[in-house]
KOLZASE-96178 format. One record per residue (C-alpha): residue in one letter; chain; x, y, z. Coordinates in steps of 0.001 Angstrom, whole numbers, plus 524288, in hexadecimal, padded with zeros to 5 digits. Layout:
["A" "A" [X Y Z]],
...
! end
This chain:
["X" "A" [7B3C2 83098 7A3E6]],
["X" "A" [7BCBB 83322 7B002]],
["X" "A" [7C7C7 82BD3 7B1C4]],
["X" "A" [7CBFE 8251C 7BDC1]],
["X" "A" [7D79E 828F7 7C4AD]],
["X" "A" [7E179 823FF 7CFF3]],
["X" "A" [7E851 82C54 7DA82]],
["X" "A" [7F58D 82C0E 7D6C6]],
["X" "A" [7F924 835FA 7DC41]],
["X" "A" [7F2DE 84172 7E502]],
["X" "A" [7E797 847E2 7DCEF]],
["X" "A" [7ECD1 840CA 7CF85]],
["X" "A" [7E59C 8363C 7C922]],
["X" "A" [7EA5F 82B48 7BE2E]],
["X" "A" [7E19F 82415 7B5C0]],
["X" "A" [7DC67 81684 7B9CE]],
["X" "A" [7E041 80BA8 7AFC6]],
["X" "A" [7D5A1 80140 7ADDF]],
["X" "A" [7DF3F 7F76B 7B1B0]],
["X" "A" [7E372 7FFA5 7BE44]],
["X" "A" [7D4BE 8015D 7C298]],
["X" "A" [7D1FD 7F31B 7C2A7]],
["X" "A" [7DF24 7EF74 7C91D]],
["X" "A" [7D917 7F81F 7D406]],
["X" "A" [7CA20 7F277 7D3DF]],
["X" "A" [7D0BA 7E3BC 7D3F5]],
["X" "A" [7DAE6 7E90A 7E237]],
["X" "A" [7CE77 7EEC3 7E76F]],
["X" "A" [7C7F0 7E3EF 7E3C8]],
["X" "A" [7D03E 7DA95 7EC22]],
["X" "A" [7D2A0 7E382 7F62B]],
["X" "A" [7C50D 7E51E 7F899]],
["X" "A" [7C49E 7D4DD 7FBF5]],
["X" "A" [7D17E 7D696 8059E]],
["X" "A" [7CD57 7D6DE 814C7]],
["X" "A" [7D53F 7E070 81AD1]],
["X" "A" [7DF7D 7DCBE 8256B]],
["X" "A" [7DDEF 7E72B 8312F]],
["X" "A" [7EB3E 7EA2F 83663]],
["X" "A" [7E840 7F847 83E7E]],
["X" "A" [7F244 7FE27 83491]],
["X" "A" [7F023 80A27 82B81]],
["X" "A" [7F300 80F20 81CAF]],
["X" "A" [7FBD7 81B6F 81F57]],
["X" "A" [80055 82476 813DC]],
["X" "A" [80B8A 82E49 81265]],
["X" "A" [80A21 83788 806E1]],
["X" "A" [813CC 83C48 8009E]],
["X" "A" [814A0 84881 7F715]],
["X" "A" [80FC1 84D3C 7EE19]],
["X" "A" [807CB 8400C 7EDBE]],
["X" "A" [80EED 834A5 7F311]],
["X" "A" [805F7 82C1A 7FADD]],
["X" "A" [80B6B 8202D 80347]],
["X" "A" [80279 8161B 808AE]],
["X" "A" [8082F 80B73 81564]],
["X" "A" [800E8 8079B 820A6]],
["X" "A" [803F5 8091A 82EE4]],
["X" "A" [803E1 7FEF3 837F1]],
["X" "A" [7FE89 8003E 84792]],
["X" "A" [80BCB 80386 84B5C]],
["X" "A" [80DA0 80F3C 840C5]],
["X" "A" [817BB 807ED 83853]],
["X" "A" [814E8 80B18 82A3F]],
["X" "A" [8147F 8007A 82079]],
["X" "A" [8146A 7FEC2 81277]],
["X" "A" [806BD 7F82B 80B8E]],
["X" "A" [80FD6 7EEE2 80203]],
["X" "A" [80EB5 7E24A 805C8]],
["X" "A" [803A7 7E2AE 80E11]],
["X" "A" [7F9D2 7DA06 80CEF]],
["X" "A" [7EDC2 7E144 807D4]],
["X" "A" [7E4C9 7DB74 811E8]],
["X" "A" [7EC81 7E2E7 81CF1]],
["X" "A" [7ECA1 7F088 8142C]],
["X" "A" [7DE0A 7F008 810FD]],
["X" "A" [7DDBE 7EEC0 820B7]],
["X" "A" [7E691 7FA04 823D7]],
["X" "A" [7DF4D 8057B 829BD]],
["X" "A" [7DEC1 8129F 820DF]],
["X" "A" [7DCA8 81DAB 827F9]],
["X" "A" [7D200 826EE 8246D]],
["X" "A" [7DA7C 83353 82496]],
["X" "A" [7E393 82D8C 81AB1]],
["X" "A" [7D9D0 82968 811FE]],
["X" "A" [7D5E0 8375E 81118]],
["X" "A" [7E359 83F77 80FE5]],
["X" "A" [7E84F 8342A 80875]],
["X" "A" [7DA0F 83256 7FFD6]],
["X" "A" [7D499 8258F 8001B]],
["X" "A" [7D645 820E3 7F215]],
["X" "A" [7E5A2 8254F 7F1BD]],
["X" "A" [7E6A8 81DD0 7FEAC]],
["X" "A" [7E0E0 81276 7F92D]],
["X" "A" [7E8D2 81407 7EDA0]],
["X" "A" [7F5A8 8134E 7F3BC]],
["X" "A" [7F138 808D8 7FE3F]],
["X" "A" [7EDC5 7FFB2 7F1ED]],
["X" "A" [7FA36 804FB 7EA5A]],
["X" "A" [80157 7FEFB 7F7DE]],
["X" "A" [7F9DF 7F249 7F883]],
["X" "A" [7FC71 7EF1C 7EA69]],
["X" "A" [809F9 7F240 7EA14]],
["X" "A" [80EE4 7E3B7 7E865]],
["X" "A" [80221 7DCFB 7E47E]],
["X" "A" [7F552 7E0D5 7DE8E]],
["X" "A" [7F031 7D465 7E544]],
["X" "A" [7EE45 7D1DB 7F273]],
["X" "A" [7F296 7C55C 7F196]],
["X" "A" [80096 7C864 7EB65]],
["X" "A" [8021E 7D431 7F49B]],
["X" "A" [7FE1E 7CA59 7FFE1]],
["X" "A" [8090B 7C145 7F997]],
["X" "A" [81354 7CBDC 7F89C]],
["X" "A" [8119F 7D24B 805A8]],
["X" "A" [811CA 7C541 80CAA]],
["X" "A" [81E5C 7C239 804C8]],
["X" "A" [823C2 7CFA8 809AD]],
["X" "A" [82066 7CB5A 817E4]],
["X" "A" [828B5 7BF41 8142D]],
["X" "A" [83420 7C646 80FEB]],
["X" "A" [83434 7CFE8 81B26]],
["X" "A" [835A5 7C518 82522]],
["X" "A" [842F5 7C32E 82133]],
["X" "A" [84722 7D330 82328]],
["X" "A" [84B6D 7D805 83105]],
["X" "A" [84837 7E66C 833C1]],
["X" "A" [8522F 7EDCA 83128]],
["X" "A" [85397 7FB86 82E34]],
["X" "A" [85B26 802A4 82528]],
["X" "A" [85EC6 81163 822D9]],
["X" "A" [86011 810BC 814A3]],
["X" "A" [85BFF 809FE 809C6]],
["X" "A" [868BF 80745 803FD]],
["X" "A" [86C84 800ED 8130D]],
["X" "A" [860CB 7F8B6 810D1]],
["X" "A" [866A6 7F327 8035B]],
["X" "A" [8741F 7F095 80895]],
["X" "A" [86B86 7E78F 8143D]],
["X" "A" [8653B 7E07F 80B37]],
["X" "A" [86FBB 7DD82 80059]],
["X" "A" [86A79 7E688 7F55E]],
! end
């Protein structure tokens, strides 16, 4: 019998719990009932060596953003380009797309929740920028 496997990394494979394969047939199972939200933005990766691989999304403007806290509506609505889906490979794109959506929240619902509580606490932040972290810290009392 052959065993299923995950991209983990490039070319490597881990074994598939029972547990882990029907966490992913009940998020594909929900996603597949979400109507997308069309924005005109696109999923953009970096890679990183040997096999670092880091997902955001690009907005009309070509400001990168992060897929936390995004509702999953507007990410199932984000445009992939067909060039990246085939240097990246579809299924490790996919992967790390739904490894960003489910950061917070393997529910739509609770991510919904949390990025709409994010939104909340950002309205009380000013832009500002910082050239360190540690000037950061000292801003905000830590």
């Amino acid at each position: 019998m052959r065993r299923a496997g995950a991209v983990t990394k490039k070319n490597e494979t881990a074994e598939i719990t029972p547990d882990f394969r029907s966490g992913v047939v009940r998020l594909l199972s929900v996603i597949r009932d979400i109507e997308p939200v069309k924005t005109g933005w696109t999923i953009a990766a970096k890679t990183y060596e040997p096999d670092g691989l880091d997902v955001f999304v690009l907005d009309n403007e070509g400001q990168d953003y992060s897929l936390l806290f995004v509702k999953w509506a507007e990410v199932l609505g984000y445009e992939v380009p067909e060039e990246l889906a085939e240097n990246i490979g579809q299924a490790r794109l996919a992967a790390a797309i739904l490894y960003g959506m489910t950061w917070f929240a393997v529910s739509s619902e609770e991510n919904d929740k949390a990025a709409e509580q994010f939104a909340e606490d950002c309205k009380d932040v000013d832009e500002r920028t910082y050239s360190s972290f540690s000037e950061m810290q000292e801003d905000i009392g830590e």
